[in-house]
KOLGUTI-148930 format. One line per 8 residues: number of its first residue (from 1); their letters; for each residue x, y, z of C-alpha. Coordinates in steps of 0.05 Angstrom, whole numbers, plus 32768, in hexadecimal, padded with zeros to 4 digits. Layout:
<pts>
NUM = a = X Y Z | ...
</pts>
This chain:
<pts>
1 = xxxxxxxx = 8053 7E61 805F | 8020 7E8C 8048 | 7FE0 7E60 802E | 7FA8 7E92 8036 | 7FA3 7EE6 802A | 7F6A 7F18 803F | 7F6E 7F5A 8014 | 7F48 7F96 802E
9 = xxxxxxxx = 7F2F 7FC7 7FF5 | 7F0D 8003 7FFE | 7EFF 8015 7FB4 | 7EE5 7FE9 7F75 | 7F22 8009 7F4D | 7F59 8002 7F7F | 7F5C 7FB1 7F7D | 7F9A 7F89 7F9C
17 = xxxxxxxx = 7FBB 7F8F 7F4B | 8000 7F7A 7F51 | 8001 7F66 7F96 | 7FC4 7F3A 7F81 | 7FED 7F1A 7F4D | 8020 7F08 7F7F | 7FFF 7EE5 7FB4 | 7FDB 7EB9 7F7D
25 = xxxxxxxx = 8026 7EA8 7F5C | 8035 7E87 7F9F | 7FF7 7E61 7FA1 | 7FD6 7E8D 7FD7 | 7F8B 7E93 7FD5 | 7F74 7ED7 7FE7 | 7F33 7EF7 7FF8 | 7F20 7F32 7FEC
33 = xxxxxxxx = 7EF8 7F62 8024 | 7ECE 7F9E 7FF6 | 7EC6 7FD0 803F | 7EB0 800B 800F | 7E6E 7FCF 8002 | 7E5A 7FC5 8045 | 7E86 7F6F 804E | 7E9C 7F68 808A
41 = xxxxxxxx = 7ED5 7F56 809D | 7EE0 7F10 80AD | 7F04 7EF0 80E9 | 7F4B 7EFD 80D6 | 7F5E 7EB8 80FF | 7F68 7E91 80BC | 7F99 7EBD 8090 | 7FDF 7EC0 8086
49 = xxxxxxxx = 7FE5 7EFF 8064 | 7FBF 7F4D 806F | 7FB7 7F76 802A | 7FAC 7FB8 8033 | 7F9C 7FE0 7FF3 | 7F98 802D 7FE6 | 7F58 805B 7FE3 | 7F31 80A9 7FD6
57 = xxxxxxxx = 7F1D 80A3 8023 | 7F49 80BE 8059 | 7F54 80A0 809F | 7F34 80CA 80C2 | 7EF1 80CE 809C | 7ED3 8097 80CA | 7E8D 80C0 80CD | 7E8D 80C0 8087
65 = xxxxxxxx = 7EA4 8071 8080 | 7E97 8048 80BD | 7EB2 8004 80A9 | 7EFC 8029 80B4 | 7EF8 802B 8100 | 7EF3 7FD9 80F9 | 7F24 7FD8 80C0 | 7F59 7FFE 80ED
73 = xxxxxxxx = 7F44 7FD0 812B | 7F52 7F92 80FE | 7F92 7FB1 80E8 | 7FA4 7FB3 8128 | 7F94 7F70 813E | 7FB9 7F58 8100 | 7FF8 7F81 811B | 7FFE 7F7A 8156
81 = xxxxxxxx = 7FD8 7F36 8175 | 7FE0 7F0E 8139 | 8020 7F2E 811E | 801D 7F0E 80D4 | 8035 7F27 8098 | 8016 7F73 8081 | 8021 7F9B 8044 | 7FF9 7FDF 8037
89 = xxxxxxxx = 7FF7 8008 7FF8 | 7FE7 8058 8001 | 7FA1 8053 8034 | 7FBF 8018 8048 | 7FFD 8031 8067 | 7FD9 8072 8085 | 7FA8 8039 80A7 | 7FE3 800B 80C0
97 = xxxxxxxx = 8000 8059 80DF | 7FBF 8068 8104 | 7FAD 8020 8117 | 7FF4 801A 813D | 7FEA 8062 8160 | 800F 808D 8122 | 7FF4 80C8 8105 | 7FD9 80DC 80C5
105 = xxxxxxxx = 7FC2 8120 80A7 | 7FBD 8151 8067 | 800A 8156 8041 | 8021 8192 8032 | 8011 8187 7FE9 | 7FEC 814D 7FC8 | 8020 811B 7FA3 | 7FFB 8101 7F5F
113 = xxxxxxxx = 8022 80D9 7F24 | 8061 80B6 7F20 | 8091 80D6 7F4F | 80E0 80CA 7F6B | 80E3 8099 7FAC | 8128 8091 7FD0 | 8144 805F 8004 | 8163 807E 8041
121 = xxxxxxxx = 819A 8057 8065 | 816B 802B 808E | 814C 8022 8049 | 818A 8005 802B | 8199 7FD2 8061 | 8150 7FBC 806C | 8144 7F78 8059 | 80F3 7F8B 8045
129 = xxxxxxxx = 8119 7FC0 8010 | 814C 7F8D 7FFB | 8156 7F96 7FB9 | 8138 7FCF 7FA3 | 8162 800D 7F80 | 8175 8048 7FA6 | 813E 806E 7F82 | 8105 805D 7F57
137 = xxxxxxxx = 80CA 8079 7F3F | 807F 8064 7F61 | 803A 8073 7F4E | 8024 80A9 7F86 | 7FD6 80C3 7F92 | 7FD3 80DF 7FCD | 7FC5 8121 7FFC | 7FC8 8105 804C
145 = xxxxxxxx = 8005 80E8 8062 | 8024 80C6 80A3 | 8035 80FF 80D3 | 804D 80D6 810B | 806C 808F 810B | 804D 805C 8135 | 807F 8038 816E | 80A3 800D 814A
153 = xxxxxxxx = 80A6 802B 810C | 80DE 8032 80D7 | 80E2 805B 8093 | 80F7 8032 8060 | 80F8 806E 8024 | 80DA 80B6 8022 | 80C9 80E2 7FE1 | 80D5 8132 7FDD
161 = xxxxxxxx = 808B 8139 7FF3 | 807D 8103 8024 | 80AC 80EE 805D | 808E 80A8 805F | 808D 8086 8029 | 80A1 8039 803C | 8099 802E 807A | 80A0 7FEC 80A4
169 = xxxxxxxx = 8092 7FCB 80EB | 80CD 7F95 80F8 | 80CC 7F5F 80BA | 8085 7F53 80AE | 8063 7F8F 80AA | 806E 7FC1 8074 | 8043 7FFA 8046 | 8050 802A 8015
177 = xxxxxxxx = 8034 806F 800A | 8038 8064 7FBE | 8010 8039 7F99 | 8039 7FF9 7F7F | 8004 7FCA 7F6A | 7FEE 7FF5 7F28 | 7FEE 7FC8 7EE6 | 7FE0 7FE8 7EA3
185 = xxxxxxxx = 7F9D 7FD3 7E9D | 7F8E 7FF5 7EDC | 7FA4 8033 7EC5 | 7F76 8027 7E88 | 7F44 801C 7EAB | 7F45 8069 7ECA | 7F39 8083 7E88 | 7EF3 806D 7E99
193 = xxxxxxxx = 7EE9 808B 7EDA | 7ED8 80D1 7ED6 | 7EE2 80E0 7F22 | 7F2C 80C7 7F1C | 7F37 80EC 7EDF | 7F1C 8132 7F00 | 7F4C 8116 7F43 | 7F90 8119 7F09
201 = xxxxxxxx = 7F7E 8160 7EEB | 7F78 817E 7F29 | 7FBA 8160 7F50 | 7FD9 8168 7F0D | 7FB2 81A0 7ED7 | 7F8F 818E 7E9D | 7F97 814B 7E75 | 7FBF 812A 7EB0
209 = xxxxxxxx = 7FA8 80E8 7E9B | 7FCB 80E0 7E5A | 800C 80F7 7E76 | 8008 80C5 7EB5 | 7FEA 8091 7E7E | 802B 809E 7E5A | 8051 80A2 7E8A | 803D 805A 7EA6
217 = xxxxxxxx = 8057 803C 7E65 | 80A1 804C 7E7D | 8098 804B 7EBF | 8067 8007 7ED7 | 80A7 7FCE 7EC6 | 80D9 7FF3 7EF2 | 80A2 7FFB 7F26 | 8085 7FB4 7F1F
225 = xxxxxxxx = 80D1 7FA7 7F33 | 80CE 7FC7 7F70 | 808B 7FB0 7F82 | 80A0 7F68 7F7E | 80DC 7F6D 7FA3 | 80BF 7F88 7FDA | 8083 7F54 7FDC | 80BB 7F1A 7FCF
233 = xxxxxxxx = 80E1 7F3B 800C | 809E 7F37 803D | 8090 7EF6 8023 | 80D7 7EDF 8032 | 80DE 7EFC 8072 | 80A7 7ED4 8089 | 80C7 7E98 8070 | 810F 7EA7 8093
241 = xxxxx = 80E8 7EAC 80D7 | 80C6 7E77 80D8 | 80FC 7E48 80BD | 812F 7E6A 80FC | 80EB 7E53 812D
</pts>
């Protein structure tokens, strides 16, 4: 049973959103780690759950921000040692990659807004996917990518730009390059954030925010969909092992 969460975030406007809402449905208590501030990052001894959210950084800008060569070393801890339930959104998947000796670097093109993910066949039978439609449209913000799985490592889904874009590590461990924890009033609150804003019109030309805002109107209940399933799945998973033990 999952009792206690620890959420990493590496931005004030990339918060645990959905995923948040989720953990505190079931009655779990999570605490939240700001790296970008300079908190460290506790002993990871008393949590049942790793939250890994998204962020402008890339992995391998550790000179740049040096609390990410102890984030990936807790990751990996978490993975491998501890071997407790994981889910990563966008950074958090690339992190999860490098942490478990993967790969990341630059896409071939940057993937911004609301774009197409399918399952593959794997994707259809895997009980962390359960659920979900063969296709579905995700919030993506993104230019690096996994370029090599870590052992161990299974694609859930893929998109026409990125290869990877669930991937998973037996039944407790799972990320996704897009970005399912986005509620509306997040997206609101980029209309206030000039950096983001400039981020949209160049991925996407001029006014991009408008047309992801509208966008996110049609798109956010078929996603929020999606985005619980999965969660429900990890969270399920846990359950069925433990219960078989």
């Amino acid at each position: 049973m999952i009792r206690r969460a620890l959420a990493f975030q590496h931005m004030d406007d990339e918060p645990p959103g959905l995923f948040g809402r989720y953990l505190a449905e079931q009655g779990v208590e999570t605490d939240v780690v700001m790296l970008h501030r300079g908190e460290a990052i506790p002993s990871l001894a008393p949590y049942d759950f790793l939250l890994v959210m998204g962020g402008a950084m890339d992995v391998w800008e550790t000179d740049a921000h040096p609390w990410l060569g102890a984030e990936i070393a807790a990751i990996r801890e978490w993975t491998l040692t501890r071997n407790r339930p994981y889910m990563g959104v966008c950074l958090g998947l690339q992190l999860l990659a490098v942490a478990l000796g993967g790969e990341v670097g630059l896409a071939r093109e940057a993937e911004v807004g609301f774009g197409k993910v399918e399952l593959n066949a794997l994707g259809h039978a895997h009980p962390l996917t359960r659920g979900l439609p063969s296709s579905f449209k995700m919030m993506q913000w993104h230019h690096a990518e996994v370029t090599k799985l870590p052992a161990g490592a299974e694609v859930l889904a893929s998109s026409a730009v990125s290869p990877v874009q669930i991937m998973s590590i037996g039944r407790d461990i799972m990320a996704t390059q897009f970005h399912g924890e986005l509620t509306p009033a997040l997206i609101d609150r980029w209309a206030h954030i000039p950096q983001y804003l400039e981020w949209l019109d160049q991925a996407m030309g001029p006014g991009a925010y408008e047309r992801v805002r509208t966008q996110s109107r049609l798109q956010l209940t078929r996603s929020e969909r999606v985005s619980r399933a999965m969660f429900e799945n990890l969270i399920s998973a846990r359950r069925s092992i433990r219960a078989a033990a």
